[in-house]
C-alpha positions as CSV (number, residue, x, y, z in Angstrom):
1,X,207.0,60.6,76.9
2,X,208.8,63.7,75.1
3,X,207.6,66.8,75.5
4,X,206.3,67.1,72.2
5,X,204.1,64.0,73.0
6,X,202.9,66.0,75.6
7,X,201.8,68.7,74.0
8,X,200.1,67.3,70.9
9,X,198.4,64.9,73.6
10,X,197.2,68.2,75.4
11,X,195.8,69.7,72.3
12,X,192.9,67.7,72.2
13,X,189.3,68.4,70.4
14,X,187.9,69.3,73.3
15,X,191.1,71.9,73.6
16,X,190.6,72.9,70.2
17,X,187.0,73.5,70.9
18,X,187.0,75.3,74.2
19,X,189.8,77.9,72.5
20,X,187.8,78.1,69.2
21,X,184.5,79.4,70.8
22,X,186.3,82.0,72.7
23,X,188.0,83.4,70.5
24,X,184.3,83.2,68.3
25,X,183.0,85.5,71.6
26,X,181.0,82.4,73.1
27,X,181.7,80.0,76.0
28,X,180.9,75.9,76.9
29,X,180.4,75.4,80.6
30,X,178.9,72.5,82.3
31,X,175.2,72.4,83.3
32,X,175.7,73.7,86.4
33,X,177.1,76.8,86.1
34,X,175.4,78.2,82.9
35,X,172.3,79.8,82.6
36,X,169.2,78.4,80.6
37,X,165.9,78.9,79.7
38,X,163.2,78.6,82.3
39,X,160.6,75.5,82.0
40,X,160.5,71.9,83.2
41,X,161.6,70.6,80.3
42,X,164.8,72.9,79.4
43,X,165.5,72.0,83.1
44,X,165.4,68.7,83.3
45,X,167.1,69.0,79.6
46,X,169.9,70.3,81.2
47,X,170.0,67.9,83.5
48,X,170.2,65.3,81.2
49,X,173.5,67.2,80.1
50,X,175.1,66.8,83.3
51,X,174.9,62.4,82.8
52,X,177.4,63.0,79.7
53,X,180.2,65.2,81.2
54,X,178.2,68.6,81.4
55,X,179.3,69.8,78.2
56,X,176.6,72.2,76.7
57,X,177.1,75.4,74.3
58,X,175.8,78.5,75.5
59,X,173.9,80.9,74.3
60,X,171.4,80.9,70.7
61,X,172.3,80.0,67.0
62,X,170.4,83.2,65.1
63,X,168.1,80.7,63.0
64,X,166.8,84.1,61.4
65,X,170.3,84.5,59.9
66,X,171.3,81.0,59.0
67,X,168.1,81.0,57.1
68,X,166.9,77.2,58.3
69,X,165.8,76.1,61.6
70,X,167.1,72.7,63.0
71,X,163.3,72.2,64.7
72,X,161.5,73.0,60.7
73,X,163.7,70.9,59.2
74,X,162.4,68.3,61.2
75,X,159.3,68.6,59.4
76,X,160.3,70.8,56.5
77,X,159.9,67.9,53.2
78,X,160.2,69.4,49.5
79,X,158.1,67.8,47.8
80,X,158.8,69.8,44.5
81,X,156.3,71.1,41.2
82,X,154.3,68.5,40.7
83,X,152.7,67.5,37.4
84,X,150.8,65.3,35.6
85,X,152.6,63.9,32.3
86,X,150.9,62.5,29.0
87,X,151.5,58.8,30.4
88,X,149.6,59.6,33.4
89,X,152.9,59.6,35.9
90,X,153.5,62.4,38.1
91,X,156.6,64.7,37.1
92,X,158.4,66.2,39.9
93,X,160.3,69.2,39.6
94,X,163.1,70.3,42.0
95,X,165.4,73.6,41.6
96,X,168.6,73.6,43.7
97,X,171.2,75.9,43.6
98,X,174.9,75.6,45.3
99,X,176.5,78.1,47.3
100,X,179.0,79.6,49.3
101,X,177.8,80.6,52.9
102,X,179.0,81.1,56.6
103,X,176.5,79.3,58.6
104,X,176.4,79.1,62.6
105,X,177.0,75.5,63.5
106,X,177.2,76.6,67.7
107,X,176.6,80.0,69.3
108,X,179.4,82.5,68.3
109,X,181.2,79.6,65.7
110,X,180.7,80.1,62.1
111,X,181.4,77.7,59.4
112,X,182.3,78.7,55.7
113,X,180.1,76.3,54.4
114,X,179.2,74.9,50.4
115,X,175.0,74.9,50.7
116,X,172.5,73.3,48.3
117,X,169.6,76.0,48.3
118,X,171.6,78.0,51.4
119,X,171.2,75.6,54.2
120,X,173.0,72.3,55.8
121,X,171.6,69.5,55.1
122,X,170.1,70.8,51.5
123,X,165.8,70.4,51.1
124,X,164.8,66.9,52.3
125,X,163.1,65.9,48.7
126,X,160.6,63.4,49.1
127,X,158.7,61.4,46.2
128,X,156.8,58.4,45.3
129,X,157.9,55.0,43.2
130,X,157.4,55.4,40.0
131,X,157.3,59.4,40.0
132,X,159.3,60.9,37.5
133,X,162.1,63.6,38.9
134,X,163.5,66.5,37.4
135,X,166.2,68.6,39.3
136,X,167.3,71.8,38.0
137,X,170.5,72.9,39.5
138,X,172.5,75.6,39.1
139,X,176.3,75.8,40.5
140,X,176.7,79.8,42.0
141,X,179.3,78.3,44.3
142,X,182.9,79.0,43.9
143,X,184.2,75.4,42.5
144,X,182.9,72.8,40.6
145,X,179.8,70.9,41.9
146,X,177.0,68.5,41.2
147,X,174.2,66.8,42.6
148,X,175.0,62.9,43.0
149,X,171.7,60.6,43.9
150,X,171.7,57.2,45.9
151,X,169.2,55.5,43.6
152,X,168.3,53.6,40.1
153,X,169.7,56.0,37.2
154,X,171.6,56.8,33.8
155,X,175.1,57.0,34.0
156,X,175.2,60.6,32.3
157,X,173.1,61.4,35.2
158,X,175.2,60.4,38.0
159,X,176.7,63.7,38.8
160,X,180.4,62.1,39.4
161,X,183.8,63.3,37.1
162,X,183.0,62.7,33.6
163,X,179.5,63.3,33.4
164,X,178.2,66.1,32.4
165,X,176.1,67.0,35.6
166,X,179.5,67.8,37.2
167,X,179.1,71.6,36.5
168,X,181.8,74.4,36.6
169,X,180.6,77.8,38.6
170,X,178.0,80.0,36.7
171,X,176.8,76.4,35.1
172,X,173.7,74.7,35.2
173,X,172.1,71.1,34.3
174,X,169.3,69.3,34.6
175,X,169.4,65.9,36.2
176,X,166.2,63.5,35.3
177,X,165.6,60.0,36.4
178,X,162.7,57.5,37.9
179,X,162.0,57.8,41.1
180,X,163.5,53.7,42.6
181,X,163.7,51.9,44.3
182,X,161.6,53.1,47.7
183,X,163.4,53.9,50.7
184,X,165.7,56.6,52.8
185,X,168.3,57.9,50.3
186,X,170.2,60.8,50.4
187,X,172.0,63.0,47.7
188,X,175.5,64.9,47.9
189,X,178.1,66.3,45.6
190,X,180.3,64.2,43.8
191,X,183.3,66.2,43.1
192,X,186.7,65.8,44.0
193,X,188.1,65.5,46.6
194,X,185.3,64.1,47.9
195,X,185.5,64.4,51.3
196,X,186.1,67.8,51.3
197,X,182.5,68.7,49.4
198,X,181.0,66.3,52.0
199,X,182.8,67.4,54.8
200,X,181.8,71.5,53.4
201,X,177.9,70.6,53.8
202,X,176.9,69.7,50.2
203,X,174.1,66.8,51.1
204,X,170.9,65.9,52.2
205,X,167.9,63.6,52.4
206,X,166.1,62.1,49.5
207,X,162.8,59.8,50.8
208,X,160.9,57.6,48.0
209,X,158.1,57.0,49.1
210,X,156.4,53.5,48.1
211,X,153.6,52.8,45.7
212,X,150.7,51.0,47.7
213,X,149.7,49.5,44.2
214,X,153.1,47.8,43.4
215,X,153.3,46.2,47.0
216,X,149.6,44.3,47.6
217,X,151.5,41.9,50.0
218,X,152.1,45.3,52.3
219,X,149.7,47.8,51.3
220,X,148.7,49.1,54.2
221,X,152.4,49.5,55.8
222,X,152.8,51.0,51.9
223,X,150.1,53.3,52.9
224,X,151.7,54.4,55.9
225,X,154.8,55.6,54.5
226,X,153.1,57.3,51.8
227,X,153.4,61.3,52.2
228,X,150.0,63.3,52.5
229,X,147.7,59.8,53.1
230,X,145.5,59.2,55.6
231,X,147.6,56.1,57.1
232,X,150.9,58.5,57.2
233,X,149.0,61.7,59.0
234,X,148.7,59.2,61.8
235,X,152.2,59.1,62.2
236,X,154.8,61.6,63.8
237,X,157.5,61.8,61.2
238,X,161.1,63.7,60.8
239,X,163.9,63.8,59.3
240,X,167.7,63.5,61.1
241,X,171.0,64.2,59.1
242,X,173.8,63.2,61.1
243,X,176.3,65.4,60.3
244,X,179.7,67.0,61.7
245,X,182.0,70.2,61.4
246,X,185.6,70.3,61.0
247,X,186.4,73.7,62.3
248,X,189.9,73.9,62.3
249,X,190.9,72.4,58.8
250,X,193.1,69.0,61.0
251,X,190.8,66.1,59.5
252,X,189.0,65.6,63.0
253,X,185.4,66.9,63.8
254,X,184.9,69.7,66.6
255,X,181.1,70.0,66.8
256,X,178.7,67.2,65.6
257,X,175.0,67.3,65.8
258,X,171.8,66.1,64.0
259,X,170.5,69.2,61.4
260,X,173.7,70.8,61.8
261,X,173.7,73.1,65.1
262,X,174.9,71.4,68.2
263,X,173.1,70.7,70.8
264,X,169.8,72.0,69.2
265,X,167.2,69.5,70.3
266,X,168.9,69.1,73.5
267,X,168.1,72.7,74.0
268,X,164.6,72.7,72.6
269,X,163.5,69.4,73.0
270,X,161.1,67.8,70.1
271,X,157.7,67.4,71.1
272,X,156.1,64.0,70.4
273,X,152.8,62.6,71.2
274,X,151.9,59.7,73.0
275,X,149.0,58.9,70.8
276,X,151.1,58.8,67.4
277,X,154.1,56.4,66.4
278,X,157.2,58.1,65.5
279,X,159.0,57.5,61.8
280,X,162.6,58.5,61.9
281,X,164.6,58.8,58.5
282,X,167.9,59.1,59.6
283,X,170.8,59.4,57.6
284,X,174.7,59.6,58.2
285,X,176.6,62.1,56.3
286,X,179.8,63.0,59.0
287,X,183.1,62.7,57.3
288,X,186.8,62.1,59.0
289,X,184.8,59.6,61.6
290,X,184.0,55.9,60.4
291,X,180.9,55.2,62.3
292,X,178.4,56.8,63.5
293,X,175.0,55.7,66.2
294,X,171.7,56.5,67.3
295,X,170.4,55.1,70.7
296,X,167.2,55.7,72.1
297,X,167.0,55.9,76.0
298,X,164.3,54.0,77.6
299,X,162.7,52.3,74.7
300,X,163.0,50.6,71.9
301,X,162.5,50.3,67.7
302,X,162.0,48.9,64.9
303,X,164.7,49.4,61.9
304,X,164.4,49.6,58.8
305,X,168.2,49.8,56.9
306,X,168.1,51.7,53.2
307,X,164.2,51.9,54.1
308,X,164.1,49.5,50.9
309,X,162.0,47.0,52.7
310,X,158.6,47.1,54.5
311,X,159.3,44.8,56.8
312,X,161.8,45.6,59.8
313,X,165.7,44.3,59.3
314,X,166.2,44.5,62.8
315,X,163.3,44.4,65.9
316,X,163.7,46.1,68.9
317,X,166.6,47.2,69.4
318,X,168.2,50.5,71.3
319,X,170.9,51.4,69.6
320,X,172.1,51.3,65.6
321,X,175.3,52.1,63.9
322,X,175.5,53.7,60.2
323,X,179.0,54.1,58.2
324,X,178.9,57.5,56.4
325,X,176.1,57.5,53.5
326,X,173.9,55.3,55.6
327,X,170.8,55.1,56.3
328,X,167.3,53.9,57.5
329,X,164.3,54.4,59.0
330,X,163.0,54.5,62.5
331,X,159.6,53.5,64.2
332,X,158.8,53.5,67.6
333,X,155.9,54.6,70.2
334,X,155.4,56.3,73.9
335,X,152.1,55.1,73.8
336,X,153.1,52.9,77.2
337,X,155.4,55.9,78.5
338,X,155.0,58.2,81.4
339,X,155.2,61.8,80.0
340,X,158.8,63.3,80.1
341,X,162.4,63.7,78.2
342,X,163.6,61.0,76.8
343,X,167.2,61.2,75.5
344,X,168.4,60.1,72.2
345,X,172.3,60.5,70.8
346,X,175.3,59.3,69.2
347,X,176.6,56.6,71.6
348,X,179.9,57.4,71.2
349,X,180.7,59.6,74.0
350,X,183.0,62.2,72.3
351,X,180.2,62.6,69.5
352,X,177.9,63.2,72.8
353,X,180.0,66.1,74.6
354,X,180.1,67.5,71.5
355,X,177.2,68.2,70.1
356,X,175.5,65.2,69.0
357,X,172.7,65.5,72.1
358,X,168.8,65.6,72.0
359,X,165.3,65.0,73.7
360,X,162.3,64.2,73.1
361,X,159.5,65.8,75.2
362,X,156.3,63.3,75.2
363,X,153.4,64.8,76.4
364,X,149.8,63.3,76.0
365,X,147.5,64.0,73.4
């Protein structure tokens, strides 16, 4: 081996990483050696760390400043102005604006990010079938932008080259559309190149939620899915955006995580009941990597892929993989579980070390 294949061999991500949060005034260390919050569970959290290599950020991301909360977003579904039109359908009504902003992806690392309504992912907008949705959006960034939807739609209204919802800076349009089919969908920006507005930050989630009345065959899983019934308040639901951060401009991914900041839920831990079922829509926006995974330590769940359907594409399984732009839904229980931190995470190790980490505390009630 020359010694020029030595060196770029040396230079690795986790190099690259360990030098870029230094010279950002912050530090990794393993589990051992760095100090963390008291409590059982941020202990035994940490702990956790230690199975994958050790590799933890240290220190806090200022949420205050960033302006979103990787634990609210969870929970945090835009569910726009709503309105009843002449027809009798509901009218939703979203405003979204683009712009440039330095987020904090990791303690002490900041990322000039492109942000739909200041924040990475953009509002999770959640519907029903058959709702009618309005987006205002106006493009405040620095280049040219749009809003592109994974659903049924005009082609003016597709937000790609060549339509007018791809909007110079200081621009505005209004995209409008029927809300189909059901299912986890997501939106980004369609500009080129591409993977450089994807890899920036511009995407999110976008849930339709189905129509009980168009589904009689399923009506009450129907029910269950439907936002603000009585079937779906006896669920725990959240949202998880897969995403990643390319820090240093090479094509690869230094940080990954789900909701943008690394290592936030292994950190603070999501609280779940055993009581309630848990409804994951999880969706896969990381560029530069081909794949991506969830898997669920020490149980088991039900898939749904798109969310399209309401019956499960796959049945207990432990692990799923998504290409970028795909998605699905989650359900699962602790019902039978002992109370404690369960671990859930990319199963690719790299995506693990760095960043892509979590827990969830079960407790009873």
């Amino acid at each position: 081996m020359s010694s020029n294949e030595k060196t770029t061999d040396f230079v690795s991500r986790r190099n690259v990483l360990m030098a870029g949060l230094a010279a950002a005034g912050g530090t990794t260390a393993y589990a051992g050696g760095a100090q963390v919050q008291s409590g059982q569970a941020q202990d035994t959290a940490m702990a956790h760390m230690d199975t994958h290599g050790g590799m933890m950020t240290v220190g806090t991301v200022d949420n205050e400043s960033n302006g979103f909360d990787p634990v609210a977003m969870l929970t945090d579904w835009d569910t726009g102005k709503v309105e009843t039109m002449a027809d009798g359908r509901i009218l939703r009504t979203f405003e979204m604006t683009a712009e440039d902003k330095e987020i904090e992806i990791a303690p002490g690392v900041f990322f000039p990010a492109w942000t739909y309504n200041g924040r990475v992912p953009g509002p999770a907008l959640r519907a029903t079938e058959g709702d009618r949705i309005r987006v205002k959006f106006v493009n405040n960034g620095s280049h040219p932008h749009s809003v592109h939807f994974h659903g049924i739609h005009a082609a003016r209204m597709d937000g790609v080259p060549g339509t007018p919802g791809l909007i110079g800076p200081g621009e505005e349009f209004t995209y409008e559309f029927d809300a189909k089919p059901f299912g986890c969908h997501l939106y980004h920006c369609h500009a080129l190149p591409l993977r450089r507005h994807m890899a920036k930050g511009m995407y999110g989630a976008f849930v339709i939620d189905p129509d009980p009345d168009k589904h009689p065959e399923h009506a009450n899983v129907a029910r269950s899915r439907l936002y603000g019934s009585a079937e779906n308040a006896g669920w725990q639901e959240m949202v998880m955006v897969m995403n990643a951060f390319d820090t240093n401009l090479d094509g690869e991914n230094e940080f990954y995580a789900a909701n943008t900041v690394a290592f936030a839920y292994a950190k603070n831990p999501i609280k779940v009941l055993k009581s309630k079922p848990v409804r994951i829509y999880l969706i896969n926006t990381v560029e530069f990597d081909p794949i991506n995974s969830f898997h669920l330590h020490a149980n088991f769940f039900d898939y749904y892929n798109q969310g399209t359907t309401l019956t499960p594409t796959l049945k207990t399984v432990d692990i799923i993989t998504q290409c970028q732009a795909e998605r699905g839904i989650l359900e699962f229980t602790f019902a039978e579980h002992e109370p404690g931190l369960y671990m859930f995470h990319a199963h690719q190790a790299e995506f693990t070390e760095l960043g892509w980490m979590a827990n969830f505390d079960v407790v009873e009630g």
